[in-house]
N, CA, C and O atoms as a printed pandas DataFrame, in Angstrom:
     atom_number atom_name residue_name chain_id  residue_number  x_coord  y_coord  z_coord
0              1         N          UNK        A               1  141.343   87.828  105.407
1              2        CA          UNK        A               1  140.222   88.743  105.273
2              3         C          UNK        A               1  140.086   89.523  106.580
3              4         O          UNK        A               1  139.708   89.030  107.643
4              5         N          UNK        A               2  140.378   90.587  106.415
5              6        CA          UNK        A               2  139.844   91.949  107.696
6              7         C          UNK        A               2  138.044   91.840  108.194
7              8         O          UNK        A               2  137.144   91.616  107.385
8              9         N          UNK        A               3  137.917   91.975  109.123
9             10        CA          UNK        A               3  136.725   91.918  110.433
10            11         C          UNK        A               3  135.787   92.750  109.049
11            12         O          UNK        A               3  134.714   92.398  108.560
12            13         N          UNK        A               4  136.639   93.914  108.695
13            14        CA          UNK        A               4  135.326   95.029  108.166
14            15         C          UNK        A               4  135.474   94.351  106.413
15            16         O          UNK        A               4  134.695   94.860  105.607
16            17         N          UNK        A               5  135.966   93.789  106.138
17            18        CA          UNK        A               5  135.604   92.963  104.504
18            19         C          UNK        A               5  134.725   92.016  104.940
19            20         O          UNK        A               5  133.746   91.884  104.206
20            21         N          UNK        A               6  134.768   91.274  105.961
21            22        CA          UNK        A               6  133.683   90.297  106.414
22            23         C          UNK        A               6  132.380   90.663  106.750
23            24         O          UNK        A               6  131.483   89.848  106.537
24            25         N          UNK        A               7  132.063   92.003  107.353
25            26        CA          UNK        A               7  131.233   92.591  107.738
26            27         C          UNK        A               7  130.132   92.924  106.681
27            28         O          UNK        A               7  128.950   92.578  106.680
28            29         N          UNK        A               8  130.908   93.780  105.671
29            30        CA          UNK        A               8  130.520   94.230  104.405
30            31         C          UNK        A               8  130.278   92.914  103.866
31            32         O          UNK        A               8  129.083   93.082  103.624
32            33         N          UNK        A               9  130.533   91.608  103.458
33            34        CA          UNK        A               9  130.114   90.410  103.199
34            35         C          UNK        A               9  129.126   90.046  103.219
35            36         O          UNK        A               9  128.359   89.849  102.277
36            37         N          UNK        A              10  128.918   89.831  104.785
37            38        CA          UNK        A              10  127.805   89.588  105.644
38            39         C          UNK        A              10  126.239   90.640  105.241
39            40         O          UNK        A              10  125.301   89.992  104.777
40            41         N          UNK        A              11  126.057   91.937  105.397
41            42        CA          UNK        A              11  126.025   92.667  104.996
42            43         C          UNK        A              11  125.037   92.648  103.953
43            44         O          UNK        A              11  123.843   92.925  103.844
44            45         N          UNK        A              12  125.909   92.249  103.273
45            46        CA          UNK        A              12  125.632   92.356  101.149
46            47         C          UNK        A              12  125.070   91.075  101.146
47            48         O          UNK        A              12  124.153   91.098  100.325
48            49         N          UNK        A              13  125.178   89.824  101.727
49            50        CA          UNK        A              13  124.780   88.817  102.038
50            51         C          UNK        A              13  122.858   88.797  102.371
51            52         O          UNK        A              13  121.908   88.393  101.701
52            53         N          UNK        A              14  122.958   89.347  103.516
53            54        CA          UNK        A              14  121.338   90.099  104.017
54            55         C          UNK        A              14  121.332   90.733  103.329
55            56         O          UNK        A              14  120.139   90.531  103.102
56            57         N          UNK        A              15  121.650   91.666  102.438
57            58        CA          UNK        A              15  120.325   92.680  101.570
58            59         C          UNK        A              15  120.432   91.871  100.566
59            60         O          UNK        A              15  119.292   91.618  100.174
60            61         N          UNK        A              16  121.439   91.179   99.766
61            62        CA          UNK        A              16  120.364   90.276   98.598
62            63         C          UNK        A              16  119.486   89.261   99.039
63            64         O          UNK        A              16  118.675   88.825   98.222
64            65         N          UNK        A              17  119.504   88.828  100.140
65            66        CA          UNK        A              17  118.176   87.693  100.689
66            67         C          UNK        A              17  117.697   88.238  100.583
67            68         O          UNK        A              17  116.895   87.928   99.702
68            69         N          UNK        A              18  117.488   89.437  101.090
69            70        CA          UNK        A              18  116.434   90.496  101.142
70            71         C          UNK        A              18  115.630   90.865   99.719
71            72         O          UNK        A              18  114.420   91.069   99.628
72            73         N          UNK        A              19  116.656   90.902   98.577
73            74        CA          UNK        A              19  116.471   91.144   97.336
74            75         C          UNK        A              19  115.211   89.705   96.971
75            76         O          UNK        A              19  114.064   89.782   96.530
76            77         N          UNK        A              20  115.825   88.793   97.276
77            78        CA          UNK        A              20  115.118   87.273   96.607
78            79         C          UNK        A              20  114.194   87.446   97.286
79            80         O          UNK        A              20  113.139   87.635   96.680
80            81         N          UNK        A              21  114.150   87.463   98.665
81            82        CA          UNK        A              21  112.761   87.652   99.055
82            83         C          UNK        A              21  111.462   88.992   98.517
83            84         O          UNK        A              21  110.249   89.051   98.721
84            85         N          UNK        A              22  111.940   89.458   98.148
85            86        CA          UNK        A              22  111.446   90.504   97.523
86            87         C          UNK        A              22  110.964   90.637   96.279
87            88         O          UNK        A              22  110.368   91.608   95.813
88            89         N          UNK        A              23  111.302   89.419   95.651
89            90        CA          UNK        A              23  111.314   88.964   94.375
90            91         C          UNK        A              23  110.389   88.239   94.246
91            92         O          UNK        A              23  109.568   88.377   93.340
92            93         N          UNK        A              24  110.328   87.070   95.374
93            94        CA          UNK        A              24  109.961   85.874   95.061
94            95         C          UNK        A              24  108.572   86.197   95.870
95            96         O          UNK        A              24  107.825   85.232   95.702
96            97         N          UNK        A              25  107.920   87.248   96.726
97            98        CA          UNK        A              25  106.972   87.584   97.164
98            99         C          UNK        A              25  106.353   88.590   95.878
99           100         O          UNK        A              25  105.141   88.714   95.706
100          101         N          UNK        A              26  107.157   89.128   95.201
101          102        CA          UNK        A              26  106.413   89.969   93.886
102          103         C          UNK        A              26  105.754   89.513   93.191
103          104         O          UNK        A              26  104.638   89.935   92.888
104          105         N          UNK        A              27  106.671   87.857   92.482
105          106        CA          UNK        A              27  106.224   86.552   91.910
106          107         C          UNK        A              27  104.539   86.290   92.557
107          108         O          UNK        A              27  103.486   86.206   91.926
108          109         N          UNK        A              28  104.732   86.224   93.707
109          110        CA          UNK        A              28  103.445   85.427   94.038
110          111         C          UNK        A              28  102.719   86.435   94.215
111          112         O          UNK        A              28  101.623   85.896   94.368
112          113         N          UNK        A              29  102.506   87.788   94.326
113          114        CA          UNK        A              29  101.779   88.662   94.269
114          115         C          UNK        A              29  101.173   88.882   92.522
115          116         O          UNK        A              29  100.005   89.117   92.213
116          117         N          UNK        A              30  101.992   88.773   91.856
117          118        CA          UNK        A              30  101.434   88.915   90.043
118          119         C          UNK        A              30  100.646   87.884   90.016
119          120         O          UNK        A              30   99.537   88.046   89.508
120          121         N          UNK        A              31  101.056   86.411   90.617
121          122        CA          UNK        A              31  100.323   85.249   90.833
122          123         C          UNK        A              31   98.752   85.286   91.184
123          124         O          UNK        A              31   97.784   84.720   90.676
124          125         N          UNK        A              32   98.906   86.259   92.352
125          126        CA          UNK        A              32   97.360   86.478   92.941
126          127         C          UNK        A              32   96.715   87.468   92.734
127          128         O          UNK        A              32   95.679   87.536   93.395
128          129         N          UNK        A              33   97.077   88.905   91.549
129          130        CA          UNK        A              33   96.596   89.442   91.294
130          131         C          UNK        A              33   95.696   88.674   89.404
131          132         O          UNK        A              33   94.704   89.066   88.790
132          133         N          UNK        A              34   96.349   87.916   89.214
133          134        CA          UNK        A              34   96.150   86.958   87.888
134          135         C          UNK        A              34   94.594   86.524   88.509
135          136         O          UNK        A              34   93.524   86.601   87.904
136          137         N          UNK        A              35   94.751   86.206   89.438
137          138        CA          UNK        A              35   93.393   85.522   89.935
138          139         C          UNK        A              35   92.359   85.919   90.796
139          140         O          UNK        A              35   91.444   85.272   91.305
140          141         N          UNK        A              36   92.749   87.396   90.884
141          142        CA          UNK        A              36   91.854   88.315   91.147
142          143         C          UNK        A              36   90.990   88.415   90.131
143          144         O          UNK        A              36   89.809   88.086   90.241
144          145         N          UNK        A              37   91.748   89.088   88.572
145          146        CA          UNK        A              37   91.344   89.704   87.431
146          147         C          UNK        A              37   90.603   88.364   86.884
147          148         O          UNK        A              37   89.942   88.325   85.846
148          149         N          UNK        A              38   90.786   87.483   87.597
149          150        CA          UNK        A              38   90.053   86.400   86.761
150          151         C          UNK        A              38   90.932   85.881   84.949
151          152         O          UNK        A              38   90.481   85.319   83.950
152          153         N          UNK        A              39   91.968   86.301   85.217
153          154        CA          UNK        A              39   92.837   86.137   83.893
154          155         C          UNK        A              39   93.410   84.511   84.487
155          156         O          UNK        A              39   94.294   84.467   85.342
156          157         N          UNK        A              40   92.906   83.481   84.026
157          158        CA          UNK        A              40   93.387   82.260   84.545
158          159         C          UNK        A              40   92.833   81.066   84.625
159          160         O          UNK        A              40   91.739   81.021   85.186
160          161         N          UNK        A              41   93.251   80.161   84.250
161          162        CA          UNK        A              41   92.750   78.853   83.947
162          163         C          UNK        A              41   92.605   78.330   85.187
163          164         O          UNK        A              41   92.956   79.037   86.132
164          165         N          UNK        A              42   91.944   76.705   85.501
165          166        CA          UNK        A              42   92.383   76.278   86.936
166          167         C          UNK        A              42   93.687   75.783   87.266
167          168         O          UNK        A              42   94.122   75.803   88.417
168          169         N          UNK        A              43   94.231   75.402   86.420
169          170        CA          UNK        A              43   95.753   75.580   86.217
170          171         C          UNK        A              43   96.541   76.262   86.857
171          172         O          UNK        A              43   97.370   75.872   87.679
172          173         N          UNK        A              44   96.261   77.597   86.416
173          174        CA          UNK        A              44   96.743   78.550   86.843
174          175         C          UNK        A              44   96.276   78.811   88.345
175          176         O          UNK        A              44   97.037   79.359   89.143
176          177         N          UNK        A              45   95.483   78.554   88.562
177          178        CA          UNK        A              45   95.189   78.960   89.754
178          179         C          UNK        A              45   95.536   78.013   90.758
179          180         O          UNK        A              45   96.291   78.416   91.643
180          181         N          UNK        A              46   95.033   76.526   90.813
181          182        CA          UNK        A              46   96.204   75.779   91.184
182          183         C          UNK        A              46   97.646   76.120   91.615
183          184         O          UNK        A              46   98.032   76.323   92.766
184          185         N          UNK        A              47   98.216   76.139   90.717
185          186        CA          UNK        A              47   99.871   76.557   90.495
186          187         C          UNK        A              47  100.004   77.742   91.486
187          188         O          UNK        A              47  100.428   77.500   92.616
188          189         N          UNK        A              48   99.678   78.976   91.146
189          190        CA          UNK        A              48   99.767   80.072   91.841
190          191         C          UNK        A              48   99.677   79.972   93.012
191          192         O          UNK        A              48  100.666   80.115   93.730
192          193         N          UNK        A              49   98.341   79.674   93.543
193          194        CA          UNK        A              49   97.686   79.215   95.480
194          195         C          UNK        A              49   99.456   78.296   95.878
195          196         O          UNK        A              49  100.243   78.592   96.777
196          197         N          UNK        A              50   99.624   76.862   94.538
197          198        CA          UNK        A              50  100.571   75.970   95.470
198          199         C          UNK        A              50  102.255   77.385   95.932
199          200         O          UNK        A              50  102.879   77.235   96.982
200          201         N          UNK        A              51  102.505   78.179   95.240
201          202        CA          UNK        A              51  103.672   78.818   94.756
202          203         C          UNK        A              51  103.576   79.778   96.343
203          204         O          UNK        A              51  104.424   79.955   97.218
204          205         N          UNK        A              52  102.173   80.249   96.210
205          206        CA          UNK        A              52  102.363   80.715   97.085
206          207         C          UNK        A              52  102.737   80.126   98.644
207          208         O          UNK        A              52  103.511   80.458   99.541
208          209         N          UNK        A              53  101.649   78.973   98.411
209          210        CA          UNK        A              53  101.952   78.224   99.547
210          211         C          UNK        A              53  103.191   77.719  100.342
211          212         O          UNK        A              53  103.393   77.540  101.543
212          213         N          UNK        A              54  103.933   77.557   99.235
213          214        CA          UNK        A              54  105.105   76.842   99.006
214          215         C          UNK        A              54  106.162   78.066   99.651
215          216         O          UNK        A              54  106.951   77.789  100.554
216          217         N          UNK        A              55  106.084   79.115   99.201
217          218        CA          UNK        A              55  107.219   80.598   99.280
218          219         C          UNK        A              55  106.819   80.394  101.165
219          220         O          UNK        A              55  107.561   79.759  101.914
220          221         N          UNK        A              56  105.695   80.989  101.566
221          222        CA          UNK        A              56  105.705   80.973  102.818
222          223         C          UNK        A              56  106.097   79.536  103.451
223          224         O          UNK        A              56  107.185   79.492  104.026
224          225         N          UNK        A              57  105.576   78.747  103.419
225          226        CA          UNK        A              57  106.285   77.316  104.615
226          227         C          UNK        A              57  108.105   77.638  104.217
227          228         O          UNK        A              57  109.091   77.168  104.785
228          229         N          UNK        A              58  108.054   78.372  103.325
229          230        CA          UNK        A              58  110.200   78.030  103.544
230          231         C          UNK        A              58  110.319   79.293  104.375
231          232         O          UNK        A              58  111.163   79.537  105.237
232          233         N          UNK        A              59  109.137   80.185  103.881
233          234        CA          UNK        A              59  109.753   81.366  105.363
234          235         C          UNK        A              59  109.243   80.897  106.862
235          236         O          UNK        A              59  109.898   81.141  107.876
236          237         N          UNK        A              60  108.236   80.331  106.864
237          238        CA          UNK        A              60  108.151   79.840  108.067
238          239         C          UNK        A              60  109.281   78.289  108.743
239          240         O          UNK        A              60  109.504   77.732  109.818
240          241         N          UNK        A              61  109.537   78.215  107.854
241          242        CA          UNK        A              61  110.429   76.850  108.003
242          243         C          UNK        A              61  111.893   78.066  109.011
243          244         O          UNK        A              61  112.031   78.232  110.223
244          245         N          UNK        A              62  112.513   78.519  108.114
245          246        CA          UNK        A              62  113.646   79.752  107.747
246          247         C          UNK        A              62  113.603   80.152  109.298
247          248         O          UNK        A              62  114.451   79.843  110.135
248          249         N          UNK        A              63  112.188   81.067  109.553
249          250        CA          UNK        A              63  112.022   81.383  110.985
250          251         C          UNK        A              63  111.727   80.775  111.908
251          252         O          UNK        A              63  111.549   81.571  112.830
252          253         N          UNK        A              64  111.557   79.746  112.228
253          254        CA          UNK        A              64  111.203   78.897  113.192
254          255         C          UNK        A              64  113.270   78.405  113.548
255          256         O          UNK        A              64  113.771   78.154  114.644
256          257         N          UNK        A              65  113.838   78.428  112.437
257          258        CA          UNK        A              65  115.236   77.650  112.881
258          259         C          UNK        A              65  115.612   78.837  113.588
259          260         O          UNK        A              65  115.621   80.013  113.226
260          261         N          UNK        A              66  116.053   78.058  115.133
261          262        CA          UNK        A              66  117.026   78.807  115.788
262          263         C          UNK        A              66  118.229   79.623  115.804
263          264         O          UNK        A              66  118.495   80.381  116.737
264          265         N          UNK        A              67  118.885   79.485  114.874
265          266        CA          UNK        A              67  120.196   80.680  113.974
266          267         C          UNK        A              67  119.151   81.858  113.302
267          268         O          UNK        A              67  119.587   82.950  112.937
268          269         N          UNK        A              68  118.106   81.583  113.223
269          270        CA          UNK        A              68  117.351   82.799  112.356
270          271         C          UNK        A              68  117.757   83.903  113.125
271          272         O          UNK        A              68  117.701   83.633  114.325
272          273         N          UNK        A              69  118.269   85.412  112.813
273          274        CA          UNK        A              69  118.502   86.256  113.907
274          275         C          UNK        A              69  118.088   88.113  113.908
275          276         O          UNK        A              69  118.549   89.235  114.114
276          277         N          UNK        A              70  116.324   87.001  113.330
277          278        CA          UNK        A              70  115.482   88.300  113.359
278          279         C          UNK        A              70  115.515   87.841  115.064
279          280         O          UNK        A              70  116.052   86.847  115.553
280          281         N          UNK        A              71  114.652   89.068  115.840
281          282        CA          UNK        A              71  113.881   89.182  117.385
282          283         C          UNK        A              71  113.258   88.167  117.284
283          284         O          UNK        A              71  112.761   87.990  116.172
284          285         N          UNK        A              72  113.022   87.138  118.291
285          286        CA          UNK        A              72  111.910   86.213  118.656
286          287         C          UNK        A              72  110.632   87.130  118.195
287          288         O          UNK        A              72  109.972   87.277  117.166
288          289         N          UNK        A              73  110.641   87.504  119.126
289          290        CA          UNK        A              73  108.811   88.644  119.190
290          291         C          UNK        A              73  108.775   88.649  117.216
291          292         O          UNK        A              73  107.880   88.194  116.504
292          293         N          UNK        A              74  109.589   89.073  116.943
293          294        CA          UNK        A              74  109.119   89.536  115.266
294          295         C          UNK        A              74  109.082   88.154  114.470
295          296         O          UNK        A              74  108.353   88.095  113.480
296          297         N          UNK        A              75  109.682   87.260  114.774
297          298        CA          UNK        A              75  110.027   86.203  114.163
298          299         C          UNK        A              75  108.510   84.945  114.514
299          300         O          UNK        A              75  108.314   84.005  113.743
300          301         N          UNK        A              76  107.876   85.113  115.392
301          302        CA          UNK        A              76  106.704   84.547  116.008
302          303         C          UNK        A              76  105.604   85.502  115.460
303          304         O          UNK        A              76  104.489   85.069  115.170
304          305         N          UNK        A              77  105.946   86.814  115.325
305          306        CA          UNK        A              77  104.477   86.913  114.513
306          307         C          UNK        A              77  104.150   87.016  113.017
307          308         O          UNK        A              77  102.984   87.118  112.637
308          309         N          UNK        A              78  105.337   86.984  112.058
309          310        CA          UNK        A              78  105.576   86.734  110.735
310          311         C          UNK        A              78  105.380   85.094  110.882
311          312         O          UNK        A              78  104.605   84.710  110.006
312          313         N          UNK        A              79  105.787   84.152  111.614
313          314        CA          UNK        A              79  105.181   82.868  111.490
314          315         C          UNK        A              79  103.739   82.409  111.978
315          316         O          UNK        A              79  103.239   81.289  111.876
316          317         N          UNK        A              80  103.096   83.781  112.641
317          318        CA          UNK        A              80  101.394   83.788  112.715
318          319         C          UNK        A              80  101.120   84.318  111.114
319          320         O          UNK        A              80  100.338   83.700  110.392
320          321         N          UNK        A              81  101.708   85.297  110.732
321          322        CA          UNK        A              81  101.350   85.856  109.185
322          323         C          UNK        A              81  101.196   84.687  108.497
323          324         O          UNK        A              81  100.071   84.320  108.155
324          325         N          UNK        A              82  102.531   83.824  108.158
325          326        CA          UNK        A              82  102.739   82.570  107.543
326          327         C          UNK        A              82  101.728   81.935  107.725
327          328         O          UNK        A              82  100.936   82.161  106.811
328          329         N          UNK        A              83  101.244   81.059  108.647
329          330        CA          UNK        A              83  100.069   80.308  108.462
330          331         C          UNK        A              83   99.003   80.309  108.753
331          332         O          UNK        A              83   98.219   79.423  109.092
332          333         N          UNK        A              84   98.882   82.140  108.526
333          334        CA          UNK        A              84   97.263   82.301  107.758
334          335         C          UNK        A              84   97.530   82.584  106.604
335          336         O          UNK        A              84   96.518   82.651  105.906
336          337         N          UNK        A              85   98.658   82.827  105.973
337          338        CA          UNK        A              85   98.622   82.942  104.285
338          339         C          UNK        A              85   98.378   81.222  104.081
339          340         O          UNK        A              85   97.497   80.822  103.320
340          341         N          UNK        A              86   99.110   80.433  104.719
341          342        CA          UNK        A              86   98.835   79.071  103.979
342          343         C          UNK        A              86   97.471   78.891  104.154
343          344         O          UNK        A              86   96.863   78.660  103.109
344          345         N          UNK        A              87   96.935   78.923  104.984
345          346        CA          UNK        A              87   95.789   78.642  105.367
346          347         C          UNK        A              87   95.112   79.307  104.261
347          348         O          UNK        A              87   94.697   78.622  103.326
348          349         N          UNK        A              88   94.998   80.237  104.268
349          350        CA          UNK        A              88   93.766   81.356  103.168
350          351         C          UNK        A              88   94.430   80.791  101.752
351          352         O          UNK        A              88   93.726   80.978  100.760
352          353         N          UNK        A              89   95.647   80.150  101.552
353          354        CA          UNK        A              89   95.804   79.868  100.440
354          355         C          UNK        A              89   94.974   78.309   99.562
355          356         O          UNK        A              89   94.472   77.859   98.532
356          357         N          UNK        A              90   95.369   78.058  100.988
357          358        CA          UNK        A              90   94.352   76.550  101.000
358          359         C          UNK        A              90   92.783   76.618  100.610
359          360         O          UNK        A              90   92.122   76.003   99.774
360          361         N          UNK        A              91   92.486   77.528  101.474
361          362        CA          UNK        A              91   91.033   77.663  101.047
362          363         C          UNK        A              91   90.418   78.392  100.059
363          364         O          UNK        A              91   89.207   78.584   99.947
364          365         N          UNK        A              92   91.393   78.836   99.267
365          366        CA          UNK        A              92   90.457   79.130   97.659
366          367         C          UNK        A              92   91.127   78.295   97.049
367          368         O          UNK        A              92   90.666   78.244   95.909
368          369         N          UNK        A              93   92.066   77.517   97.172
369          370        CA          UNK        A              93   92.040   76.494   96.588
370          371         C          UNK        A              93   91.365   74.977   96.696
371          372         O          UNK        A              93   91.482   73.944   96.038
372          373         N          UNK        A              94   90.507   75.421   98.005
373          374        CA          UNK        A              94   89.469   74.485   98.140
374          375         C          UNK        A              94   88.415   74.959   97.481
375          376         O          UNK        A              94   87.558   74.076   97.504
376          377         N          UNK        A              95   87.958   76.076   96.794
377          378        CA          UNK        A              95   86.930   76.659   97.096
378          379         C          UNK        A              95   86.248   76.977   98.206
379          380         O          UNK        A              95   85.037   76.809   98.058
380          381         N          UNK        A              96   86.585   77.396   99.324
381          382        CA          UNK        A              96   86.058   77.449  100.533
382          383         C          UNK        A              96   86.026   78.997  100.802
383          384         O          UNK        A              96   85.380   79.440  101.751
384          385         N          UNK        A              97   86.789   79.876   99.886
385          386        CA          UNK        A              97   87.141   81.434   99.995
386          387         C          UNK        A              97   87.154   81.635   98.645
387          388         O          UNK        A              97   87.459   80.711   97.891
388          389         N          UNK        A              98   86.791   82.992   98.138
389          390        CA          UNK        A              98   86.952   83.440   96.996
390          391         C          UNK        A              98   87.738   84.906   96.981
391          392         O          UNK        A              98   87.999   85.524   95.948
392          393         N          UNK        A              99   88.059   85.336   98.312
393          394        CA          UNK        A              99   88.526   86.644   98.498
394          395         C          UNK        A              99   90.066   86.762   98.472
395          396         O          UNK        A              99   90.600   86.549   99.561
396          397         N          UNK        A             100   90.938   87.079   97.368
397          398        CA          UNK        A             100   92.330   86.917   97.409
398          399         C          UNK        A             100   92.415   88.647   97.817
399          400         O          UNK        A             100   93.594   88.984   97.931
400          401         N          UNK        A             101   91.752   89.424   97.980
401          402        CA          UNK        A             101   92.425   90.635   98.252
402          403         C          UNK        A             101   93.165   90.600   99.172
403          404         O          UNK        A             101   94.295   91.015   98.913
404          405         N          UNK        A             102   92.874   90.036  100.857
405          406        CA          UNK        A             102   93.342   90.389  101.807
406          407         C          UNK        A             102   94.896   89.036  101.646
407          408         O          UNK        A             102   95.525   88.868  102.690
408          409         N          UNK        A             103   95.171   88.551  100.905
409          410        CA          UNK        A             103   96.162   87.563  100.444
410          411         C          UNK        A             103   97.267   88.310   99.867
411          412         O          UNK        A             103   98.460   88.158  100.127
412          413         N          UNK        A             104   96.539   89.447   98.744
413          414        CA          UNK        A             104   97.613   89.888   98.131
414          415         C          UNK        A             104   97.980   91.459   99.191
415          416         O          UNK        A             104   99.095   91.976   99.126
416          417         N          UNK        A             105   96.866   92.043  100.105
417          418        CA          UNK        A             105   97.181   92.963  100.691
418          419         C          UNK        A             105   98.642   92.524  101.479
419          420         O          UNK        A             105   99.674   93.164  101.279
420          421         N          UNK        A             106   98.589   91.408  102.351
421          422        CA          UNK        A             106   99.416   90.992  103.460
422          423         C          UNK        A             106  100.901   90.333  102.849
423          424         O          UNK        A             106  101.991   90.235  103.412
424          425         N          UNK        A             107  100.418   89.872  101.279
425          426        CA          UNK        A             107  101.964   89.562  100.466
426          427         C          UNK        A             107  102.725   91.720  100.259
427          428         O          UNK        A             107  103.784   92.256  100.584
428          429         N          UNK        A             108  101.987   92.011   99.867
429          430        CA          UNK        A             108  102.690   93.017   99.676
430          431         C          UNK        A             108  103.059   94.184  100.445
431          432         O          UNK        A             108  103.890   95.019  100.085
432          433         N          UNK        A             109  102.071   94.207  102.059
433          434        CA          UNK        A             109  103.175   94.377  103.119
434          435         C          UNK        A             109  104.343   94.111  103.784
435          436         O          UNK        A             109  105.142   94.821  104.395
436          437         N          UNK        A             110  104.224   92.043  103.349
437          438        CA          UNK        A             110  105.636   91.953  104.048
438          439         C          UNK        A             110  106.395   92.227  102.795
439          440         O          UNK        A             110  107.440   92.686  103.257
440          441         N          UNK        A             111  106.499   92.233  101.755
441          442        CA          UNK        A             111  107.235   92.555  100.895
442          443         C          UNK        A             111  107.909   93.810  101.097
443          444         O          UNK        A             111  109.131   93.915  101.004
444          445         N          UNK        A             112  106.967   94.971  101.432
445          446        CA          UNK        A             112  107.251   96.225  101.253
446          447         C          UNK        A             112  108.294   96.472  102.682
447          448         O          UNK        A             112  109.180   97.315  102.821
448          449         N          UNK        A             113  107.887   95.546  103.530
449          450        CA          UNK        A             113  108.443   96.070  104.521
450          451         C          UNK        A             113  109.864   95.292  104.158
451          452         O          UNK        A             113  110.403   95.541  105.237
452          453         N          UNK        A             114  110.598   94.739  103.631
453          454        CA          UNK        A             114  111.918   94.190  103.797
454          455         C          UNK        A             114  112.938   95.301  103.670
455          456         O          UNK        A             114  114.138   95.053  103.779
């Protein structure tokens, strides 16, 4: 395999992560717009808060490992993003918050930005 077939690999490699991540933040955005509209059982709402919860700790997990090879600087403040989404996710699933706007605002910035 030639340097530039590997490259292009590599490459195509990062933009479909990019793709799943993009996906799997859309997922949890339909998730928290469900429970905006109030379309949702506690079930559902349950489920959704854990999904979300769940999507971020693997990106914060992801960025915290040392091979990660976003910038430090960028990589430290998407893992401040990360656990205030867990956090705010936690707390309407405590009932302790009822406000998912600013949940689904900040899912669908980092989304947008990939």
């Amino acid at each position: 395999m030639t340097f530039e077939a590997y490259e292009s690999v590599v490459d195509e490699s990062g933009y479909e992560a990019r793709g799943r991540e993009r996906q799997a933040l859309s997922l949890g955005i339909d998730r928290l717009e469900r429970i905006q509209s109030d379309r949702f059982s506690l079930e559902d709402l349950v489920e959704s808060l854990l999904y979300v919860r769940r999507l971020w700790t693997i990106f914060i997990e992801d960025l915290a490992h040392p091979e990660n090879g976003l910038p430090e600087k960028l990589r430290a403040d998407i893992i401040s993003i990360g656990l205030w989404v867990v956090k705010e996710a936690d707390r309407l699933r405590e009932e302790k918050s009822n406000d998912v706007i600013q949940l689904i605002e900040i899912n669908r910035l980092i989304r947008d930005a990939l």
